[in-house]
C-alpha angles and dihedrals in degrees: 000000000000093000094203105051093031089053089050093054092045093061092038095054093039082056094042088054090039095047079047098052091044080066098043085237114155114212080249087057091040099055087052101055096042100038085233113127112254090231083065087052087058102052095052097037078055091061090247107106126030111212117239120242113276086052093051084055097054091038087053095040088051095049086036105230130127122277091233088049090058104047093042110114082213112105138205115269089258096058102032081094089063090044093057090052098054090037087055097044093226092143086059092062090055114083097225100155091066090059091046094254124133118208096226088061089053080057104057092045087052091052101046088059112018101167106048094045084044087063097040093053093040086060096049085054092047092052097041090056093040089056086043088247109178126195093257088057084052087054099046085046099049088043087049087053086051097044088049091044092061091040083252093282126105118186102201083059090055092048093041080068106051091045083053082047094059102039091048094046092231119148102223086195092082128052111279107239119228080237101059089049089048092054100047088053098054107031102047107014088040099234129170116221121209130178112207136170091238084176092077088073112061103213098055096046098107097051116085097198139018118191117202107210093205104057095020087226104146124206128223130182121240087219100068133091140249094261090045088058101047097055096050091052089051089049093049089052086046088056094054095032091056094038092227101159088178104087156136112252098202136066110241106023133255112192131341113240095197123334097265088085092049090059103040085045086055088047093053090052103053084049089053083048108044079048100058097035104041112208096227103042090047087050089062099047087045094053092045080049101045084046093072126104098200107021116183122216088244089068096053082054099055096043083060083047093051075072135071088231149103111250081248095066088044086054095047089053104053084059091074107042107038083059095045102028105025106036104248120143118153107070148118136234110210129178105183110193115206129187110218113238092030127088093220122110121191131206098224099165135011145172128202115183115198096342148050087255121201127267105049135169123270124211094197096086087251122162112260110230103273087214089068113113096225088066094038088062095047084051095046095044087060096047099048097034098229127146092220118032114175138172141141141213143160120271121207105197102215091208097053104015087230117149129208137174109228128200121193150189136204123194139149116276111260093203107035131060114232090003123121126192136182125214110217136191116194115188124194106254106230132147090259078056091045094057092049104051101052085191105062101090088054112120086226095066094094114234119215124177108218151167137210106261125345090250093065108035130099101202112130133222091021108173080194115060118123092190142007127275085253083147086052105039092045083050094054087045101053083047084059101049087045093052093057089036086061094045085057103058089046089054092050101040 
């Protein structure tokens, strides 16, 4: 958008319908006075095209207003509002096309009720500053809306895949050796590979890659995995498979320039993903699995293993194909992020398809239920000293009575020293659910009563509670006052 001329059609056009409606002239009513077609009127009401001069004149002479008036980039005070938010290009921030909304027709509802929008958009921004929200949060937010809109699963990515998998000659049926990524990115997309300790420089000790577009020479640290490497080769190959030029340079990422980035960065990732974690081929393991009448934790380990990837990118990937190929399609998609030392949890990533699932993240520095799975592995992992601590159990939320059978994964953070996290996928517990998972009747599956957060939940006697239920306890008593409240003006009616 060339923010200077668009920005000049877009108040014309808002003062051209506002000088109309003053009149109570429809388009219709316009286009007769003034011998323009009504489908002109449109266009630069519409803030596209910008009249010349002598059509400015007979516009301004028929709604009888000033030329100067007219062709003024001050508004009204009702609209002013209007003018600052297209000034600032903040509606170019918002990724408004992925949703199937054109910008022009945010425009006209914003127009037709400034102030109201005015205020509505002046509390999003109030609340988004008063929770701390960036603009990177805004992006992943909007990404995870559009994630959960599409169920998480997006066939021409999946596609996109077999038809690499074909050209390259690579059978996606067997694991994909670091070897065989390494080569195709050499040999046909003409990349440099170098190894370096990122970690002697402190600021980059936390990034596990770095690409450098002009020489294509791309960057891995010495400190990460098999798995990690793996999936930033395949993401690499995605970029250049899939011929995005808009991208991030450095694993993980360090700031967003426009969301673009963010999008083409998820569609590299689930790639990467669908790559190294074939559909088909995970299909097949997940119905052996879900087949088992007694399955132990060690064989849901070994199921991840039977793949080149982190817990994380398994996760991830369930989240695509129970929805899709199970039927599923009521789950979350958690990642809890501990310090250890320290008795704090964090929500740093999270998934919800169809619904809003339970649990979800707070922003009000509350306590997370300590009977959730996803904290109990972190706990155990450390206790026990293992890399890869998983286990599973049913969770009964007391607030909503829902039920979901949650699977989790502790590991050591990757990007963080002393930091621990756990992946989690919660799935909605119906008797669709029931006939799929041959296992959730069996007396071994653990189940836990839990909440939310402990400021909100209303389960007694909990030997776990890291804070009262204050949430709960000022909402009972604003229902009581509202109940006598209510008495009172019965009685006094």
């Amino acid at each position: 958008m060339n923010i200077e001329k668009d920005y000049i059609k877009l108040i014309f056009g808002l003062k051209l319908k506002q000088a109309r409606t003053n009149k109570n002239l429809s388009l219709f009513g316009l286009a007769k006075i003034t011998d323009l077609s009504k489908s002109y009127l449109n266009e630069i009401e519409k803030g596209k095209k910008y009249p010349k001069t002598d059509k400015i004149i007979l516009l301004a002479e028929k709604l009888d207003i000033s030329y100067d008036n007219m062709v003024s980039l001050k508004l009204d005070n009702n609209l002013a509002p209007i003018g600052e938010i297209l000034k600032s290009g903040i509606l170019k921030e918002i990724p408004l096309e992925i949703f199937g909304i054109q910008e022009n027709d945010l425009i006209d509802i914003i127009a037709n009720a400034p102030a109201k929008v005015n205020a509505f958009i002046s509390t999003i921004i109030e609340i988004a500053q008063h929770y701390n929200l960036t603009r990177e949060s805004f992006f992943l937010a909007s990404l995870r809306s559009y994630q959960e809109a599409h169920t998480n699963y997006f066939e021409d990515l999946e596609q996109k895949v077999l038809q690499f998998s074909k050209a390259f000659h690579v059978n996606i049926e067997a694991k994909i050796s670091i070897e065989e990524l390494t080569a195709i990115l050499i040999e046909e997309y003409g990349y440099t590979i170098k190894e370096l300790v990122f970690s002697e420089q402190e600021q980059l000790g936390d990034l596990r890659s770095i690409f450098v577009p002009k020489s294509k020479t791309l960057l891995l640290s010495l400190d990460i995995d098999e798995p990690q490497k793996a999936f930033i080769l395949a993401k690499e190959i995605a970029y250049n498979y899939l011929e995005i030029t808009e991208r991030l340079y450095t694993f993980s990422w360090i700031k967003f320039d426009n969301f673009d980035q963010v999008l083409n960065n998820f569609y590299a990732s689930y790639f990467a993903g669908a790559l190294l974690i074939p559909r088909q081929k995970l299909i097949d393991e997940l119905n052996l699995f879900l087949s088992k009448t007694d399955p132990k934790p060690q064989e849901m380990i070994a199921l991840m293993s039977g793949f080149n990837v982190s817990p994380e990118s398994f996760y991830q990937r369930l989240t695509n194909i129970l929805p899709k190929d199970f039927q599923l399609k009521n789950l979350f998609f958690l990642r809890l992020s501990h310090q250890i030392g320290t008795d704090t949890y964090q929500i740093k990533k999270e998934l919800h398809i169809t619904n809003q699932q339970e649990p979800h993240a707070n922003e009000m520095n509350e306590h997370y239920c300590r009977r959730w799975v996803s904290i109990r592995t972190i706990e155990q992992s450390l206790k026990q000293n293992k890399n890869h601590f998983f286990d599973a159990q049913i969770s009964s939320y007391e607030n909503s009575k829902n039920e979901y059978l949650v699977f989790s994964s502790a590991t050591p953070d990757p990007f963080k020293v002393d930091c621990i996290r756990s992946i989690s996928v919660g799935i909605l517990i119906t008797a669709g659910m029931k006939k799929k998972f041959k296992f959730i009747e069996n007396d071994s599956l653990k189940k836990q009563i839990v909440g939310v957060t402990c400021e909100t939940c209303a389960v007694k006697n909990c030997l776990e509670r890291a804070s009262p239920p204050i949430q709960l306890e000022q909402k009972m008593r604003n229902e009581n006052t509202d109940l006598i409240v209510q008495q009172y003006m019965a009685k006094f009616s």
